[in-house]
N, C-alpha and C positions, 0 to 999 in steps of 0.2 A: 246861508242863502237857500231859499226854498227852489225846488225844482220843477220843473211841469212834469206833469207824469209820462214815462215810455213807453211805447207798445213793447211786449214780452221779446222778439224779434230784435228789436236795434237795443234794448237793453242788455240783450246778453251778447251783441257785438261791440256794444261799447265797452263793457268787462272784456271782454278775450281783446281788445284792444290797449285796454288799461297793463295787462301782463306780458305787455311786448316792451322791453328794454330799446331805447330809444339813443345811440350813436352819435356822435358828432356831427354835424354837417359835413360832407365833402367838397373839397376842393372847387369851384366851378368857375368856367371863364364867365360867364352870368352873374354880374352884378345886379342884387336882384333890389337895390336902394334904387336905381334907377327906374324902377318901372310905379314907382309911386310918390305921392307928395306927404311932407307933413300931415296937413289938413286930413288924411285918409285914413291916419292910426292917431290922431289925435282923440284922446276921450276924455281927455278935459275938459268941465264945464263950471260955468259959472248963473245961480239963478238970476241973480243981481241982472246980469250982461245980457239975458235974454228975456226974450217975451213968452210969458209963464202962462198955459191951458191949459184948466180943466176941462176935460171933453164930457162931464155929468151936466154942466152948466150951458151946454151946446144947447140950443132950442130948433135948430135947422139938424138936414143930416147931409150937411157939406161943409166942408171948411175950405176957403180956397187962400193959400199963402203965394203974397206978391211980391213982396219984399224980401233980401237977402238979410242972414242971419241966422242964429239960433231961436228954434222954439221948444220950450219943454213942456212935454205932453202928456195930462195923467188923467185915469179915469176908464169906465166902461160908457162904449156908446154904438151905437146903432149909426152908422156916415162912414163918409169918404174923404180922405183930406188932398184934396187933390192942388199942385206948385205949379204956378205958371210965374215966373219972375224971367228977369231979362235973361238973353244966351249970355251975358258976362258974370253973373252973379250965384254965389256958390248958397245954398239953403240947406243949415244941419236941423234934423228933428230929433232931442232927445226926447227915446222913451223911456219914462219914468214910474212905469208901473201901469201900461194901457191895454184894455181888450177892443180892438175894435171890428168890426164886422160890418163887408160892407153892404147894401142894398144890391146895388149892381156895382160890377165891376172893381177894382183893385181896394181894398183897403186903404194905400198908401200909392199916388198915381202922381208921377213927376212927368209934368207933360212939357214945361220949358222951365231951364235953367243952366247955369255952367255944369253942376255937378249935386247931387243930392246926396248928403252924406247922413247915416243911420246912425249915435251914438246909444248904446243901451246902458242904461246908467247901472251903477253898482250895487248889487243887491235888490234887483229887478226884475220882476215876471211881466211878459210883453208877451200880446198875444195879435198875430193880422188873419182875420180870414175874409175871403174875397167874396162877391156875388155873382152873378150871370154877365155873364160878357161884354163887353160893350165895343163899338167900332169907331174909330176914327180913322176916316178915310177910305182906304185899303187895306189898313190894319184893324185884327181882331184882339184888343184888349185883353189878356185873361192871364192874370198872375196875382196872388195877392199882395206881392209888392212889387211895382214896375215903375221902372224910369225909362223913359227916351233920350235923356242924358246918362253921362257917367254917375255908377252909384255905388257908396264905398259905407261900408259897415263896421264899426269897433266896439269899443266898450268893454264890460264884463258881466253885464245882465245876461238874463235866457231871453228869445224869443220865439216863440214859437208860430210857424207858419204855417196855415190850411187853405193849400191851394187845391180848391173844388172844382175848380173849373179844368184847367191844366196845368199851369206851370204857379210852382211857390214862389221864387223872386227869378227877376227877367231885367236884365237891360239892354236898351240896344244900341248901347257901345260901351263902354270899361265896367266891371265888377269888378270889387277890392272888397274881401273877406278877411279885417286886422285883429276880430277879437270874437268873444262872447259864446255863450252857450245855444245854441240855433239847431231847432229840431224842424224839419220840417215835413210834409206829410205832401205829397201832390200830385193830382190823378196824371200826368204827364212827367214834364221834367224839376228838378229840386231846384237847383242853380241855372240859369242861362242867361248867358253873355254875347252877345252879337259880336262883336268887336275882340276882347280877351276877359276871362277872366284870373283872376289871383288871389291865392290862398296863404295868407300870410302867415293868420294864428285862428285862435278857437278849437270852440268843438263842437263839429258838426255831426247830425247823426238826421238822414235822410232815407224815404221811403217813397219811393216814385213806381208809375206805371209804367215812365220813358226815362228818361238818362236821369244819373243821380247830379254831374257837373258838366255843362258843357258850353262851348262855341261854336258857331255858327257860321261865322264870315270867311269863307275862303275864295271871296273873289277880287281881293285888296289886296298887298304888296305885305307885309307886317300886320297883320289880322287875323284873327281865327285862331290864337294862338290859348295853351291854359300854361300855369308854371304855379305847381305846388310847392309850397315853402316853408311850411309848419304848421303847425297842429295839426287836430286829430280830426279823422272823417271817418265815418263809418256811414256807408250805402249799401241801401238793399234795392235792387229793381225787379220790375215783376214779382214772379215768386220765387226769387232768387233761383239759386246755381238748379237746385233740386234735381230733380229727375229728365231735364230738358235734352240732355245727351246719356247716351249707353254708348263702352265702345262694342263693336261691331265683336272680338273676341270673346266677351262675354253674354252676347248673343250668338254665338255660334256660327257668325258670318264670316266674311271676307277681309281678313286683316285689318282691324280695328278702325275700320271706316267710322263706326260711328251711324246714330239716326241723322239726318239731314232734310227736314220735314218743308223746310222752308228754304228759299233761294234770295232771300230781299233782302232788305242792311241787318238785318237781326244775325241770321244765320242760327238761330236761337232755339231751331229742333222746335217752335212752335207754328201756330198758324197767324201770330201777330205780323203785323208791317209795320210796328212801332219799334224804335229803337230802343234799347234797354242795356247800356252797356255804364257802367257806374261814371266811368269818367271820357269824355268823348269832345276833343279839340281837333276842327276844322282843317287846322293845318298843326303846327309843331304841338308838343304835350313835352313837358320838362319837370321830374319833380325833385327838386333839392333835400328837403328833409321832410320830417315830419312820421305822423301813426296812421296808418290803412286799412281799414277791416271794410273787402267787399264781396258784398253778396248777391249777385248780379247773375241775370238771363245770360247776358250776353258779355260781351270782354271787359275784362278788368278796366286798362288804360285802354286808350285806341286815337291813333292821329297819325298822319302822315309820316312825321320824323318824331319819334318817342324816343327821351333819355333820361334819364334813372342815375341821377348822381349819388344818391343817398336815401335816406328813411326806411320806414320799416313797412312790409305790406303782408296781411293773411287776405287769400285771396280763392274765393270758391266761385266760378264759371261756369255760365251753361255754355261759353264757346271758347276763345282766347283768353287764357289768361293775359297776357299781355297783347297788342296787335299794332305794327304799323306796316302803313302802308309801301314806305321807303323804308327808311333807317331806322332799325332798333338798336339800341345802345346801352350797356348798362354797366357805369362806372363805378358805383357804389351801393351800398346798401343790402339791407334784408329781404328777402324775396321769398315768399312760401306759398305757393301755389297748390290746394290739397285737393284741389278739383277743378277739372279743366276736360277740353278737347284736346286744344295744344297749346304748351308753355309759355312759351314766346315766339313770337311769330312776325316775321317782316320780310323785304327782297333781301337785305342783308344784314345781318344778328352779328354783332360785334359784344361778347363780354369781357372787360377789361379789369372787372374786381367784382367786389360784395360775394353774399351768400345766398346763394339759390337752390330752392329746393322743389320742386316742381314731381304732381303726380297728377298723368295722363292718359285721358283714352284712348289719345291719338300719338300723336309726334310728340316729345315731350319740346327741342327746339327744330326748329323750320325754317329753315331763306328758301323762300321762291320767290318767283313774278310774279305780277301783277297786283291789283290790291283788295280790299274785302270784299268787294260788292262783285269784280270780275274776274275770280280765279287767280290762284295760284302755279296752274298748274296742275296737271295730273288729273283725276275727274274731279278736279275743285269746285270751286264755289261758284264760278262761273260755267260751269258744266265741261267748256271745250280743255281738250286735249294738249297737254304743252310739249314740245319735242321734248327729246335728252340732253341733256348741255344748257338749255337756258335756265334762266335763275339768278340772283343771286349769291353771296358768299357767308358763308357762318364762320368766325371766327372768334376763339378763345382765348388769351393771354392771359389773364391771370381771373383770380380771385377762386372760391367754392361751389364748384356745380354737380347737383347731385336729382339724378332724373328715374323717377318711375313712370314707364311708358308702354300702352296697349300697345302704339305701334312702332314705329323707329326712336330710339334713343335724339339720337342727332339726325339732322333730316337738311338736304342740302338739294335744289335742283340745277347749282352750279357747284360748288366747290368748296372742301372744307379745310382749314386749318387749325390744329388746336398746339399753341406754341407756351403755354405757360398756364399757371395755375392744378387745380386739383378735381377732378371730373370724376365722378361716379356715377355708372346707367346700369338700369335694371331693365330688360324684357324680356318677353317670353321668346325670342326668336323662333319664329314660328317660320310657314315657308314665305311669306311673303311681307315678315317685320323682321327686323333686325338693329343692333345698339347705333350702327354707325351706316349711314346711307345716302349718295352722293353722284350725282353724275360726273362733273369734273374729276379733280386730282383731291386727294382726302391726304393730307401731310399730318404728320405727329413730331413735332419739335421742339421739346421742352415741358411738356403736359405729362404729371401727373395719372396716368389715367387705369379706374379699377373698372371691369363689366363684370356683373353677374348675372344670372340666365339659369331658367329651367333645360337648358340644351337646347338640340333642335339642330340652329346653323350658327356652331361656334365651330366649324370646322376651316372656315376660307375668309380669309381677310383682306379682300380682291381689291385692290390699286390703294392701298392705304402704302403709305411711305415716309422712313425716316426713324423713325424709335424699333426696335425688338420688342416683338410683340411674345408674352407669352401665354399657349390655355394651360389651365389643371383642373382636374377634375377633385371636390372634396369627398370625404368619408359620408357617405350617406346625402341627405339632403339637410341643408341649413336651415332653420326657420328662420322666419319675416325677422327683422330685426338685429340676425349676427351680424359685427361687424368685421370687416375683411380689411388686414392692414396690411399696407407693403413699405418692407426695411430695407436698407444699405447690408452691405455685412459687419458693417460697425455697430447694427441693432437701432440704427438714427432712422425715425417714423417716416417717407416718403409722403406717404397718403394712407387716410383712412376713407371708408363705405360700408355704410350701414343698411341694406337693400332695406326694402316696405317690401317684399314679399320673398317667399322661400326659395334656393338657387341650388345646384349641385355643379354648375359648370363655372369658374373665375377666370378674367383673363386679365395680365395685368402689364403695365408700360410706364418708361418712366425716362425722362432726359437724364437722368442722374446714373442710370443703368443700361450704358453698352451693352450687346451678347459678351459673354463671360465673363461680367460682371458679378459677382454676390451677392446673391438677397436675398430676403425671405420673405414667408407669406402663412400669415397669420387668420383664422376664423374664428372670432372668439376666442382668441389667445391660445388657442390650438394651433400646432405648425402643418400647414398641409405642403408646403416646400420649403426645401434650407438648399442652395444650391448656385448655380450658374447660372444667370438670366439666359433664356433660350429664345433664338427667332423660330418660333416654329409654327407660326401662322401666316406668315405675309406670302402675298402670290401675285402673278400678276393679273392685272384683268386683261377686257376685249374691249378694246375701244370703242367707244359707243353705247357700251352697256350700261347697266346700271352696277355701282361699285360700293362697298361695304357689304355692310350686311344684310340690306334691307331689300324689301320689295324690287321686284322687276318691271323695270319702266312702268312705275304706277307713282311718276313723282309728285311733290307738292301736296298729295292729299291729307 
């Protein structure tokens, strides 16, 4: 099958996407057969059964379809096909090999129908690009494929979209993505769904000025929602992650603040007021499986209530790599965040499994208050000041977290608990960063947990409670990359931590290891402890203060 050609850009994110090893789906109470019909992944067709266009044979530069049914459509032409059929009547257009271009406005314009369904037929190059604007009503027209009804896409053809105006495909209620190779190109947004969109299969690879997928409606009951499902998406916004954020310690500032150029929905260190976050749902954001390669101004995922049951993501940020505004959650899957502000970010961050791997200039994870646009907290994004004690909860339970962070490791403006799984954090614990940092009560219950550090303030491990904590110092300095393993006295692996930058201080904890306990502690298979697990950093704090390791009352930033 022949391909449309890639910009250099989204082809070498769709290879680093292609070498990502792909898991089973997880478990989820989301039944996700419910949120679509047959009719919507159907790409069967038949020429017999339908009414067969060639669009060379066009002599007008309009084609208006009123009737329900299939049409197949081949040919380069210069028009608009624009569907007005009854609100009962469902109208599929397969394309079969079309360039079309419009004069003005959508290539492809469903202005009344039940649903308009896209099939791209097999072994097909399909190309919509749109024209200047057009108005109906109150609305401004500008997507090269737009529907005012529901509109669901399948097949196995490519299509390619050049939305010049702003946005590449728009509808303004259900998007269903069940198949096909779809690249699209749009000075605005790639995907927009009013109502929800859904990603079922394909492979998408998108390059937008504004969001790569998103929703819109959050002033409906069950609206505004997106739920990624499968296949592959690779988005790039703006100009990507790039140089949009510095932390603040490698500027030689004030604890890995960070630039913060802008205060608007971007947060994106530029001077845009366009959103540019890759995937961006109104209200819930839910992805079950699938392959993620994004390259984004601004946050990875980002919606109200975010959850992460499965698939795999490479993820480079100019803000959030992850973001919601409530609930962040993340039950399963691959998670690799190699540039970011801060990791994962919500009021309350719950990880329950998968593998994360996150490298930050800021916070690597974060529960605070409030939501993107007005602060967190602390001299956040909304400017004002949040006391000590409000916030959110971060919480750990199982699965691989393993965090490189300018500023705090773990970052809580209420309270932390880390009761299972395998946790590795790297910072520089500087005076006003630190691995573990908390206004409430900070518990260790069960967790796994290694910190390595350039030193600094591995000296006081203020209101943390519950496991024996203990520091050592290694022989010299480690380079980036040793790993640090912690054993039973039976030589049975505990945890392993493989830091991204060089450490001389390790601290380590473990629900498996009491004080007088047995264990040992490995650097690269070198022993720098064989011994007794020792408590000999817990202390208590001052109530009110700020507790771990991190900053003083400077939360949420």
């Amino acid at each position: 099958m022949k391909r449309n050609s890639l910009h250099a850009a989204a082809l070498a994110l769709a290879l680093l996407c292609a070498m990502i090893l792909r898991p089973a789906a997880a478990e989820s109470a989301l039944d996700v057969s419910t949120l679509y019909k047959n009719k919507d992944v159907d790409a069967d067709w038949s020429a017999s059964e339908a009414s067969v266009i060639d669009l060379n044979a066009l002599e007008e530069d309009t084609l208006i379809l009123t009737e329900k049914g299939d049409y197949v459509l081949s040919g380069d032409w210069n028009g608009q096909i624009v569907i007005e059929a009854d609100t009962e009547e469902k109208v599929r257009l397969i394309l079969n090999g079309v360039s079309i271009t419009s004069p003005q406005g959508p290539a492809i314009y469903e202005k009344q129908a039940d649903k308009l369904i896209i099939t791209l037929a097999e072994g097909t190059e399909n190309t919509l690009t749109d024209g200047a604007a057009v108005t109906d009503g109150d609305d401004t027209i500008s997507a090269a494929l737009y529907a005012e009804d529901d509109l669901s896409i399948n097949g196995s053809g490519s299509l390619m979209i050049q939305g010049t105006q702003k946005h590449g495909i728009q509808s303004k209620a259900d998007l269903i993505v069940a198949g096909g190779e779809i690249q699209v190109n749009a000075v605005l947004d790639g995907l927009r769904g009013r109502n929800s969109v859904l990603v079922l299969d394909g492979n998408l690879m998108m390059t937008c000025g504004g969001d790569g997928i998103v929703s819109t409606r959050a002033d409906a009951e069950g609206k505004g929602w997106i739920v990624l499902a499968g296949g592959s998406v690779t988005i790039k916004t703006g100009d990507g992650a790039g140089a949009v954020r510095t932390s603040a310690n490698a500027m030689g500032g004030f604890g890995g603040r960070g630039r913060w150029d802008d205060w608007g929905d971007t947060q994106n260190g530029s001077d845009s007021e366009v959103s540019q976050k890759a995937v961006k749902a109104a209200t819930d954001l839910t992805v079950l499986d699938g392959t993620y390669c994004f390259d984004c101004a601004d946050d990875g995922l980002h919606g109200v209530n975010v959850t992460v049951q499965g698939g795999n993501f490479e993820i480079q940020s100019g803000d959030d790599g992850m973001h919601a505004d409530e609930e962040m959650t993340v039950n399963g899957g691959s998670i690799s965040i190699s540039q970011c502000y801060e990791g994962l970010e919500g009021k309350n961050v719950t990880v329950n499994g998968g593998e994360i791997r996150i490298v930050a200039s800021d916070d690597g994870i974060n529960a605070s208050g409030g939501n993107d646009g007005s602060g967190f907290g602390g001299w956040g994004r909304g400017g004002g000041y949040a006391a000590s004690g409000e916030g959110g909860m971060l919480t750990i339970t199982g699965g691989q977290t393993a965090v490189t962070a300018g500023g705090d490791g773990l970052d809580s403006n209420g309270s932390i608990a880390l009761t299972g799984g395998v946790v590795g954090i790297w910072t520089e614990s500087e005076m006003h960063e630190g691995p573990i940092d908390f206004n409430g009560t900070g518990t260790l219950s069960g967790v796994n947990l290694i910190i390595a550090s350039t030193g600094g303030m591995m000296q006081d491990m203020m209101g943390l409670s519950g496991q024996s904590i203990m520091s050592l110092s290694t022989t010299g300095t480690v380079q980036a990359g040793g790993e640090i393993s912690l054993l039973d006295e039976n030589g049975n692996v505990l945890a392993t931590f493989a830091p991204e930058n060089e450490f001389n201080t390790v601290m380590v904890s473990s629900g498996s290891l009491p004080e007088g306990a047995g264990c040992q502690v490995l650097c690269d298979g070198t022993e720098i402890y064989s011994g007794e697990m020792s408590n000999n950093l817990t202390a208590s704090g001052n109530d009110g203060a700020d507790r771990g390791f991190g900053r003083q009352n400077r939360k949420g930033r």
